[in-house]
Each structure stands twice: as C-alpha cells, then as structure tokens.
N, C-alpha and C positions, 0 to 999 in steps of 0.2 A: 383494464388499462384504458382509462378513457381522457381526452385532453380537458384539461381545466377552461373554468371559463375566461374569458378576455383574450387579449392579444396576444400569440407566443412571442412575437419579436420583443414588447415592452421593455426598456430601459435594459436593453440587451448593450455588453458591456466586451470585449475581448479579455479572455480569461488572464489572471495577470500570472505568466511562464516564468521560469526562471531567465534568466537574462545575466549577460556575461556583464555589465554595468550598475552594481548596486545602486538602487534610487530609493527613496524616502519623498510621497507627499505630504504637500501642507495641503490641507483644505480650512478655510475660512470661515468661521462659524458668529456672527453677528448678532449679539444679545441685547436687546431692548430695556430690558432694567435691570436690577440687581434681584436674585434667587436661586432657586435649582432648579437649573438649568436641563431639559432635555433635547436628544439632536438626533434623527432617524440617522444610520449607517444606509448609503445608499447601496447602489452596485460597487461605484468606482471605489468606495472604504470597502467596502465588504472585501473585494477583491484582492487586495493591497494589505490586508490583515496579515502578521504571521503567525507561524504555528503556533507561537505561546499567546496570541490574542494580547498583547500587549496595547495602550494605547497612552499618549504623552499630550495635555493641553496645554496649552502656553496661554497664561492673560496678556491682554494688551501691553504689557509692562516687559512682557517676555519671560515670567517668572512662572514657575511649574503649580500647575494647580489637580490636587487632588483628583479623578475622576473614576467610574468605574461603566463597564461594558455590561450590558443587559441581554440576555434572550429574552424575545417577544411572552414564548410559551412558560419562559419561566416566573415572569411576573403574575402569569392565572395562576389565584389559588388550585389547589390541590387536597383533596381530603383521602382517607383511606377509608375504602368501602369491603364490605364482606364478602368474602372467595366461598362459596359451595364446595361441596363435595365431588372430587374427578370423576368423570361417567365415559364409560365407554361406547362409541358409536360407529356406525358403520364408516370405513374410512380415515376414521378422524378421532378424537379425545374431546370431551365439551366440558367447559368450566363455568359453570353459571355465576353471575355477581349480583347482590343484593343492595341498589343506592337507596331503597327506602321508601316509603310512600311518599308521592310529589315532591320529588328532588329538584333540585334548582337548575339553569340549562349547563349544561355541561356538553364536551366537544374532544376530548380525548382519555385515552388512558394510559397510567404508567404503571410498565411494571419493575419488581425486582425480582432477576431473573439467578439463577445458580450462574457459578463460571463459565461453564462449556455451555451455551445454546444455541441451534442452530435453526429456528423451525421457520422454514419458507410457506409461504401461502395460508397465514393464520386468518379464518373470517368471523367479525366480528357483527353480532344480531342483537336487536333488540326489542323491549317485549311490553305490554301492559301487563298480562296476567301470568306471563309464564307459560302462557301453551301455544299464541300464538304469536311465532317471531319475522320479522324483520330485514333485512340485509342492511347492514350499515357501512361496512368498510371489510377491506382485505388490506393485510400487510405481511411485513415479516418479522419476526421477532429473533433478535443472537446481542450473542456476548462471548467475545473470544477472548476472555482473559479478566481478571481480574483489578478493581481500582478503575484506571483512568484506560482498560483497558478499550477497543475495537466493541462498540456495542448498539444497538438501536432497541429501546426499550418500550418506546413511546407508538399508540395507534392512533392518529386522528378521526375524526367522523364528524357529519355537518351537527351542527349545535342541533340536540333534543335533550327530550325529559323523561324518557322511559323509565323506569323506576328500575328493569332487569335488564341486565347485559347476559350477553354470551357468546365465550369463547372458542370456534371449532379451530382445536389444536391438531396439525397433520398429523397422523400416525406415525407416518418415516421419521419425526424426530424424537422418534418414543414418551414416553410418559411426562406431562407437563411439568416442570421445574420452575415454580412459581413461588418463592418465598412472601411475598405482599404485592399486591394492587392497591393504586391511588387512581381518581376521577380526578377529573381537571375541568374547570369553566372554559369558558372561552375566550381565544386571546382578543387582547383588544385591537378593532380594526388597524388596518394598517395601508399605507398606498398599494399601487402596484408591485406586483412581485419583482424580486431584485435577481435580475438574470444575467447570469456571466456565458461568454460563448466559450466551447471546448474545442481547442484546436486537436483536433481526435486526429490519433495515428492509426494506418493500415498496420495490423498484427497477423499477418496472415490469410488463408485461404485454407476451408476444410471442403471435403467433399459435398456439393449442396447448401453450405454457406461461405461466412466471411466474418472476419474476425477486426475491432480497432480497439486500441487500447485509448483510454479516456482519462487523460493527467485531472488531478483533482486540484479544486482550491487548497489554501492551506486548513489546516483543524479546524482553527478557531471559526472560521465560517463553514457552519453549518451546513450541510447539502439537505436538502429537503426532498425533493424530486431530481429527476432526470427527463427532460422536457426532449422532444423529437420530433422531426418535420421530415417527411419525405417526399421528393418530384416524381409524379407518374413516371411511368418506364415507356421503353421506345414504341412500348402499342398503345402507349396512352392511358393504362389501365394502373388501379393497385392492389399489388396481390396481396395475398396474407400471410401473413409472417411470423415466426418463431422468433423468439430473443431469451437470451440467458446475460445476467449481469455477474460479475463473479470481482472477488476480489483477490489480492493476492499478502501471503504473511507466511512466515517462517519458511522462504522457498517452494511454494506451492497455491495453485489458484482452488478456491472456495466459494463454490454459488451461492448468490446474495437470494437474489430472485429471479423467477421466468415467468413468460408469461406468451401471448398472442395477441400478434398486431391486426387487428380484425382487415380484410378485404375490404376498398374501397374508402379508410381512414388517412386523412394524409397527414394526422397527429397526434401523439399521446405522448401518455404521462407514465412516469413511472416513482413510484412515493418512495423515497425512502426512511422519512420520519427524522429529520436532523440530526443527522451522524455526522461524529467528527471522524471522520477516518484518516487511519494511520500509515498507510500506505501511499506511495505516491500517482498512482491511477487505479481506474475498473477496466474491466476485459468486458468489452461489449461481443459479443456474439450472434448474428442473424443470418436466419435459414428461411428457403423458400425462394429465393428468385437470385438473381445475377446481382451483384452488388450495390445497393442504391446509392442515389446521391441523397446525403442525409445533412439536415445541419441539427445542430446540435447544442444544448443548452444546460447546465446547473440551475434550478431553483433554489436560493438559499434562503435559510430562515430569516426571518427580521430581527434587527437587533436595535438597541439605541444605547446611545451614551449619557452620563450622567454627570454632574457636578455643580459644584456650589460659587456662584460667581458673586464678587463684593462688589462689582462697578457693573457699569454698564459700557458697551465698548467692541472689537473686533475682536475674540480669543483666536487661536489656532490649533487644529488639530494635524498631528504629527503622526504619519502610518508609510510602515510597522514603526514599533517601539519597541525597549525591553519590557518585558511583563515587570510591574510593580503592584507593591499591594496599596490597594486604595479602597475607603468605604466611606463615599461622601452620603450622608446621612439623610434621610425620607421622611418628618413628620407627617405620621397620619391625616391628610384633611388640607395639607398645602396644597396649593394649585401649582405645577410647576410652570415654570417660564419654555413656552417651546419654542427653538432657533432651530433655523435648515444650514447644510453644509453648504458650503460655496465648491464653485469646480477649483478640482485640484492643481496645484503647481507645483511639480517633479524637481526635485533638488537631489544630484551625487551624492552618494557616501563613498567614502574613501579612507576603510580602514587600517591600510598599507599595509607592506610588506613584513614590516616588525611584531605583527598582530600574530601572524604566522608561522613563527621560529622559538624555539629555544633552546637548549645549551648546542655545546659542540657536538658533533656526529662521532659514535667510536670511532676510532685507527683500528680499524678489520678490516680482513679481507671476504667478502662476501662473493657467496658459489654465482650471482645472478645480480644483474642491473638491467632498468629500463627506463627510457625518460619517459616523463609524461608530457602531455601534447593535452592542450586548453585550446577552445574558444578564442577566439579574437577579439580582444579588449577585454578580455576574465581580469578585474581588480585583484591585485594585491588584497588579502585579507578575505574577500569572497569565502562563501561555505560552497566547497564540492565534495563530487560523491564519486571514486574512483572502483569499476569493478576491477578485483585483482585476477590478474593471467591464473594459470593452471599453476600452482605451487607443491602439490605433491611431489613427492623426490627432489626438489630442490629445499625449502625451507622445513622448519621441526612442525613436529605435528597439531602442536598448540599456538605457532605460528608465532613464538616469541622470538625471533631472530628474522622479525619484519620490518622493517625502516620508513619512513618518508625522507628521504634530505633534501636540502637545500642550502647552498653557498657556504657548507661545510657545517650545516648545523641540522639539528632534527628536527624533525614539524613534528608535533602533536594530533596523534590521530586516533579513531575509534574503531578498531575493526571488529567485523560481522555478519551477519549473513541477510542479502537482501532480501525485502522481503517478496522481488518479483522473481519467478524464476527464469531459466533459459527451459525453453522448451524446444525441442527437435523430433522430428518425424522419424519412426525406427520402422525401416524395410520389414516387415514380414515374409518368412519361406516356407512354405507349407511341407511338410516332410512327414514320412509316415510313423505311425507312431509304435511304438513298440507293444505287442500284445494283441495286436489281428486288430480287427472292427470294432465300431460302435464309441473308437475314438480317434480323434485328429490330432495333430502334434504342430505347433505353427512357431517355426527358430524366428528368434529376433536379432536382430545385427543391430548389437548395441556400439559399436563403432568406437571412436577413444573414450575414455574417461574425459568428462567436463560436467565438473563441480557435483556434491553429494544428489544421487536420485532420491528421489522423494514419493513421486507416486506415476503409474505407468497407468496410462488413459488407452482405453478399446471402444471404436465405434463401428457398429455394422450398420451396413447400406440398409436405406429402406427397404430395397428389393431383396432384403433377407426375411422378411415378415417378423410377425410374431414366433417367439422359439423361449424356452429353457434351457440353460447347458450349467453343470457344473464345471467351472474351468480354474485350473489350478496354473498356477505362477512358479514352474522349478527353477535353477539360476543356482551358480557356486559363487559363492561370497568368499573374498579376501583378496590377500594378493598373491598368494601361493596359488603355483600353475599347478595343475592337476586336482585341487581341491573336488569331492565328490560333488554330487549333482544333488540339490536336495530340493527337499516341497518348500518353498519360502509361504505361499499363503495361497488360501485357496474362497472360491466366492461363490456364489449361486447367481446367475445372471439371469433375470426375467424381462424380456424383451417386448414390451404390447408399444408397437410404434405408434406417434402420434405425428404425423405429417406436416408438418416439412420436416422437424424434429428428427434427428435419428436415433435410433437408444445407444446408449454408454454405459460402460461402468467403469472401475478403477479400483486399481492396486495401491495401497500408501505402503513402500517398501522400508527395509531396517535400516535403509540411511548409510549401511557399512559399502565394500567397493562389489558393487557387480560386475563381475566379470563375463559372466553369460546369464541369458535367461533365452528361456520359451514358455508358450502357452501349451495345454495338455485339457482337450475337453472333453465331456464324454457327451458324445453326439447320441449314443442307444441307437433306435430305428430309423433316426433321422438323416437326412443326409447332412455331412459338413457343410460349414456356413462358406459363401460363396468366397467371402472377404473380410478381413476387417483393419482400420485402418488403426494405426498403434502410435502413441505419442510418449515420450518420456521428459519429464520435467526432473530440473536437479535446481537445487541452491546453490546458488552462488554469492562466493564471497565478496564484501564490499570494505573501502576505508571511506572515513566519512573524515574532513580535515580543512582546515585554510590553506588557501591558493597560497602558495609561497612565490607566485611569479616565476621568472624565465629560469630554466636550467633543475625544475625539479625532477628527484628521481625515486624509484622504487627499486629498494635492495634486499635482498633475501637469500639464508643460506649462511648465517655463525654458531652451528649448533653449540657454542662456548658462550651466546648470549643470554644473561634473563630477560625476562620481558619489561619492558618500562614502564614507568608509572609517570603519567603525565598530568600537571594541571588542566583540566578542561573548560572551566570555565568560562574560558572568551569564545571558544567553538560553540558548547551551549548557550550562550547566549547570542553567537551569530547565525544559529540554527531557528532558535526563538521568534528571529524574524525576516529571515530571509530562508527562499527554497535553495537547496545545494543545486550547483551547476554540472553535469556529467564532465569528468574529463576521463582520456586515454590512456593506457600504457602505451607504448610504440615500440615499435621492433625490439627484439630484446637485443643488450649492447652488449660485445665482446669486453671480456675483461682481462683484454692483453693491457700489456703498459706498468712499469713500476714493480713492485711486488706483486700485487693482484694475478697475475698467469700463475705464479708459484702454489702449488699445495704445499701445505704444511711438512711432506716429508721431503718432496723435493726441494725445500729451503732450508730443512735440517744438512742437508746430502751439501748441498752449494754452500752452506758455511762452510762446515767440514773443511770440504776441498781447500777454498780461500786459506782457512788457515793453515793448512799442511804447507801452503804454497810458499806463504808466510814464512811460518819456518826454515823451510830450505834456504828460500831468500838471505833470512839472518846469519843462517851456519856459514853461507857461503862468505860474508861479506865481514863477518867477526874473527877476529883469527883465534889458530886453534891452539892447544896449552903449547907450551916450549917455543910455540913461532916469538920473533924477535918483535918487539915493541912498535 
C-alpha cells in the first residue's frame, strides 16, 4: 500500500451526498467546429453521475443530441492470452500466462471470474524466461453474483513487455476459478486524477481500533482507489497501522481487502481496480493507535463523453440524466474534436408530489401505523430509503399486508433487505461447561430479536497470543419456548496474531430466529481464553419508494391482504439518477379513533348488539295485532 505519485489533494471535489433538494447540473461544453466531439468527465461530472450513468447533451438549439459515456480502460484494446496449467505452492496457487515472444506494452489484466470469488491479496509477477520473476502488482480479485453483479475483475501494473505473467492466487480462496484472461495495453494518458472527498462517518469503536463507514459515489463512477492522509499523533510520531476495507450485501459485511499502514507514512493508496459498487458505503476499519484524524478521498476512473456535433457552437451537458441508449459512431482514422467542461450550474428538480401516489389506499383496518418523519426541504417526488421497525408479529410473514400511504392513497414501493446490516455488541458470560475440563462454555445475551442474524463475529485480545480451539456455536432456533439446544455450526479457529490486528473469526448463521446461543470450546491443556469480544449482525429490512411529502405513513398488520403489484417505473428511473434520502418511522401511532380500536370480533359483537337494540326499539313503538289503529 504505497501513495501514488503527484498531489493527494488534486482537483479534490466534496463527495456529492444525497441531499433532501434534488438538483440536476448543466456544465458547458464549447465546440470549435463541427465533428466527434470528445469531453474528459472531470470530478464535479464524475460526481454528479447517477447510478444508471445516464447522460443528456443539448445543442445550442436545445435539441437532444445523441452521446455516449466512455471508460478510459475500456477504450485499450484487449486480447486473450494463454492461461497455464494451476500449480500448487507454498501458501498460495500460481497461474502462469503466456503473451508471446515480444508482446506489445501492455498495463493490465482482465479476468473472467466464476460467480462466487472472493480472493483477497492476488500478486501479480513477471518474467523474461520463466524462471526468473518480478513483482508487479497486488490486488484483489471477487465477483459476488452474477451479470451486472458486485465484481472487480481487472489488475493494473506500470506498462511493460514481459512476455510471462504470473498469478500467486491466495490459498484461503481455494482453487483458482478463472474461466479466460484478456491483456490489455495501456490507457491512454489522461490529466490529474479525479478526486472526490468522503465525508466518512464514525461506525464505532472495537477493542484496539476504530471503525468509519465511507458512503460511496454512485455505480456509474467508477472507484479506482481509496486515497488517505493521516496527521501525526499528539507525540508527533506515525504509527503503524492495520486496516480492513470491507463491504456490505445481503445483510452482512464482507472483506474486500487489508493490508498495513507502514510506520512513519502519512499516505497511501489503496487500489481497488474500478468497481462499480452496489452498496451504498465500505467499512473502513483501523487498528494500532487511538483514532486518527484522517481525510479521506475516492480516486475515480477517467471517463469521457462522446458525440457527433453538426455546428459549431455552446452544447450542454445535463447530470444526472435518465440512462438512454445512444451509439454515436467512431470512424477509424478520425481525429476527434476535443472540448473541456465548463464549471457547473446547479438547477432544482422538482418532481412533485403526483410522481409519488397511486390509486386509493384499502378501507382496512390495519394492527400498526407509524408516520414517517423526512429531512427538511425532502422534495415531493425524491427517491428515499425507509428502514422498516421490527414487524414480526405484527404483519404476515412475506410482509404482503405492508402499505406506504399518503393523503388516502398508496405510494408505490420496493421492499427488501438492506444490504448494510445493524450490527450490535453481544455481552458474553463465561459459565462452566458441562463435562469437567479441557472445555469452556461462554452464554451470549442475544437480547431482543432485531431483524434476521446473519453471521456472529469473535475477536480475541492480542494478549491472548497464538492458540487453536475448536469452537462450536449451540443455540435453539424458532419461536417455540423450550425448543432443544442443538450444535447449529461448528469451526476450527487458528489464531497466529499479527499486531496491531487482532484474530477473528465468524459464524454465517441459518438466518431462522435465535433465540439463545453460546459458544462451546475445547481448550484440551490450555488454559481458557482470557476474553473475547462477540458481535452479531442481522439484516434488516428496507422500502425503497418516493417521498409522497407531509403526512406519510407506514401501515402493517391485514392478514386478508394480497400483496400489490405496483408500476415501478418512475422509482427506477428516479433511482437511475438520484441517491435515496434516508427517512424515519416515528413513534408508533395509536390506532384509537373510528373503527380502527375495533377487532374484528368485537365489531361482529357491537353490531349484534345495535341491532337487538333496533329491534326492541321497533316492537315498542309499532303496535301489537288486535291494538286499535
């Protein structure tokens, strides 16, 4: 992990957050004659990009003109090179690659990776004859899902000509899963790096470090690196440091990469290889000293725009946009026309409150209401992102009898599970274990149920050293009291501490309701571990929807409802290019007033009555056979 070269602040930009005021800039793009036209994306576009990487040119006329969005990397050719036979080596897996006798300069590689890969700390070497190699690069290599899934496929390295590459694949990610490799030339230069600043949030504090969570651009710009600056500490000195970058998806955090912040560096880099990520931050993580003061930066890929202009003249470019399909056309051997962006000028969107609504809301009585509570000045029409309160036992379990309303009508919404989780610290109690010696028993006070668990994190203090233990996870699942006690999973934990670093491991649980657990180790000759600290992470549920403005609510609780089916269209497209704005539930509201207090049989029970009443009423007041007229 070492800092790049040139300035870190360079054309350093403040990250663009979501914001309760939808805005849309123009930037001014100034074309010299008629052709095809290109235009570097600086910071301020790059930033301003949204998730569907959408962009919209206007000519001087105001009339929409054709254009399409570039990666730097993707314009160098690319060829497919020959993959060797897997070889096993100490630590690691090595894949040799064959470009050929006197290959041309090339500067990175892409792979095609299977669905699931997750392999942290890949180093990449290179060779003249094959026997003696190189250091070129380290990276990481994953793919969490398939298609347009979470993936970084790509390893940079400074432009050479080696004729042999080689792969040392970690071991921890078991056997390489490599279906093709492609070489790549080199991109063509480009200015200064395009730097967004990250307004990084405190996420905690663990024993020996510190935790901030680091909101991401949107997709479509790229992240390259993760750039960092740290101030000597109060003795003047810089220590060295431990960092874990980790992302989060389906309810649970996922290490990207770690690494060390050597002693005495007051900056580095950290690569990520131009991932669009799908998540809305990383978990940044740092151990070794007392919390620094850190700033913090995105490096994003270079991009540039493209299109075919007929005059010469001021065009404009419009960001975010909706994604549209455009392929304005490249003959071989053109010279294109290069234009620079002009600084931006920020113009409202205001997609109102009708964008937000359709039909009328059922006439039910629903078990639960809560209003939700915005930002100050949140647009009518806005994309937000509402986490939902604890809904077991009050709404059905596929959660079809879930509502948005507003002003007596339903809002259209997506719900699901977000992809960060809630994570909470669970007390550990050491208690003895059943069966004499040679094992320890340590109860966990999992406290209320909030939202599905996922995977249950163990760290021991340094001052526990190097150790072995098999340690098994018991716990009764369900929701029936008494349910037996059983093994849910069990691990091998191998502990070789590396400083400041403390070792971990983790449990990924069945996702069903825990209702207890404890840990079960077998110590043998050793003595129990002194401590360890225990964390439980669950998924929690989200709706993702348009602000419907003042007076919206969330209702749950008609097991007599199906689930709707709603048009989405105008959400995904307001998602496209704007970030969701977090809003609240609020207190949960009493549902006196009207019918609503009534259950269903004490409303059967209260007609009833009425009408018996009814009746009497009539007999008395109608006369009876033989009475005179």
């Amino acid at each position: 992990m070492r800092p790049a070269p040139g300035p870190v602040f360079a054309l350093a930009l403040l990250a663009a957050a979501p914001v309760a005021a939808l805005e849309r800039a123009r930037f001014a793009i100034d074309v010299p004659r008629p052709g095809l036209v290109t235009a570097e994306l600086d910071a301020a576009a790059l930033a301003r990009l949204g998730d569907g990487g959408g962009i919209e040119v206007l000519a001087p006329d105001g009339a929409r003109v054709d254009a399409e969005r570039l990666l730097a990397g993707e314009e160098a050719p690319c060829r497919a090179v020959a993959v060797g036979e897997v070889a096993r080596a100490a630590g690691s897996w090595e894949l040799e690659l064959d470009l050929g006798a006197d290959p041309p300069p090339h500067a990175a590689l892409r792979f095609e990776l299977d669905a699931t890969v997750l392999a942290s700390g890949c180093e990449l070497e290179g060779s003249a004859d094959g026997r003696s190699w190189q250091p070129l690069a380290r990276g990481d290599l994953f793919r969490l899902g398939e298609g347009s899934g979470l993936a970084r496929t790509r390893i940079e390295y400074p432009s050479s000509r080696w004729p042999r590459l080689r792969l040392r694949w970690p071991e921890a990610a078991g056997v390489p899963r490599v279906r093709a490799v492609e070489v790549c030339a080199p991109e063509e230069a480009t200015g200064p790096a395009a730097l967004v600043e990250i307004a990084a949030e405190p996420a905690g504090e663990e024993r020996g470090g510190a935790r901030w969570r680091l909101p991401l651009p949107s997709r479509a710009a790229r992240v390259r690196a993760l750039r960092l600056a740290r101030a000597p500490g109060a003795d003047g000195g810089l220590a060295r440091l431990a960092w874990r970058l980790e992302l989060a998806q389906d309810g649970a955090w996922h290490e990207l990469s770690h690494g060390v912040w050597p002693a005495g560096e007051e900056l580095a880099r950290v690569a990520l290889g131009d991932v669009a990520f799908l998540g809305p931050a990383l978990r940044l993580t740092l151990w070794g000293a007392a919390a620094p003061a850190l700033h913090l930066q995105w490096e994003l890929a270079p991009q540039r725009i493209r299109f075919r202009a007929v005059s010469a003249g001021r065009f404009a470019l419009l960001l975010p946009a909706a994604p549209r399909r455009a392929e304005p056309s490249a003959p071989a051997g053109v010279e294109p026309v290069r234009a620079a962006l002009g600084a931006p000028v920020v113009e409202p969107v205001s997609p109102g409150r009708e964008a937000a609504l359709a039909s009328a809301a059922p006439a039910r009585r629903f078990a639960a209401r809560w209003r939700l509570e915005a930002p100050a000045g949140l647009a009518p029409g806005a994309p937000v992102v509402l986490a939902l309160p604890a809904l077991d036992g009050v709404a059905s379990a596929d959660r079809a009898d879930v509502r948005l309303v507003a002003a007596g009508r339903l809002v259209p919404a997506r719900l699901g599970t977000a992809a960060e989780p809630e994570v909470r610290v669970v007390p550990p109690t050491r208690a003895p274990a059943a069966g004499g010696g040679g094992r320890s028993r340590i109860g966990l006070a999992l406290g209320e149920r909030r939202g599905r668990p996922t995977v249950l994190r163990l760290r021991a203090p340094l001052e526990a050293g190097a150790f072995r233990r098999e340690v098994a996870l018991v716990g009764r699942l369900g929701p029936a009291a008494g349910a037996p006690e059983a093994t849910l999973s069990r691990l091998r934990w191998e502990c070789a501490p590396d400083p400041p670093r403390p070792c971990e491991t983790s449990f990924r649980l069945p996702g069903a309701e825990l209702r207890e657990a404890a840990l079960e180790l077998e110590d043998g000759d050793a003595a129990p571990l002194p401590s360890l600290d225990v964390e439980l992470e669950s998924a929690r549920e989200e709706a993702v929807f348009l602000w419907p403005g003042e007076g919206a609510e969330l209702v749950a609780g008609a097991p007599e409802l199906e689930a709707p089916r709603f048009d989405l269209a105008r959400l995904d497209e307001a998602l496209a290019q704007f970030s969701p704005v977090a809003v609240r539930a609020g207190a949960r509201l009493a549902t006196s007033g009207g019918l609503e207090r009534w259950s269903r049989p004490l409303l059967a029970v209260a007609v009833a009555a009425v009408a018996i009443a009814l009746l009497a009423l009539l007999r008395r007041l109608l006369p009876g056979p033989g009475a005179p007229g």
